[in-house]
N, C-alpha and C positions, 0 to 999 in steps of 0.2 A: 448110312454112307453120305444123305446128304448135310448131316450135321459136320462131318468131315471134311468135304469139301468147302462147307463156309470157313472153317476155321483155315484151312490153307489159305481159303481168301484174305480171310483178313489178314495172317504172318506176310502173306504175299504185301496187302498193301503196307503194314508196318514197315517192311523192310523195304517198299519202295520209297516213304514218307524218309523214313534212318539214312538210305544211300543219299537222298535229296539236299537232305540235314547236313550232310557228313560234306558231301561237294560245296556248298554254299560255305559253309565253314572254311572248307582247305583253299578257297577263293578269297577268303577273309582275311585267313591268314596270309597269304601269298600278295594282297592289296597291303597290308600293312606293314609286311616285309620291306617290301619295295617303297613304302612310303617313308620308313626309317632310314634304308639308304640311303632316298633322293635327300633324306632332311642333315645325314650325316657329311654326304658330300657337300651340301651347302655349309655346313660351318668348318670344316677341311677348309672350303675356296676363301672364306671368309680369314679365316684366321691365316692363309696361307696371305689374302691380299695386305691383310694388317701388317705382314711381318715383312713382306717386300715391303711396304711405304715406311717402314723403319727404317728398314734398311739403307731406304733412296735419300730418306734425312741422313744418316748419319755420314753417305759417302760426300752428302753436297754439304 
């Protein structure tokens, strides 16, 4: 029995090492989500500012 209980031990800690893995990941990914947006809405604003200062030449 007590060979049994070390093996629970360790799947125990495997699978708390796995859960740990898994969160830091899904943080990882959720960082770099967000960091694609913030870099998408920056050339949105950019290319939206270009095309206003076009626009402001061609009315003046």
């Amino acid at each position: 029995m007590v060979k049994g209980t070390k093996v629970n031990n360790e799947l125990g800690d495997l699978l708390g090492q796995f859960d740990k893995a898994l969160k830091n990941f899904s943080h990882q990914l959720i960082a770099m989500a967000e960091k694609k947006e913030k870099e998408e809405k920056m050339i949105v604003q950019f290319f939206h500012q270009l095309l206003q200062e076009e626009v402001e030449e061609v009315v003046l």
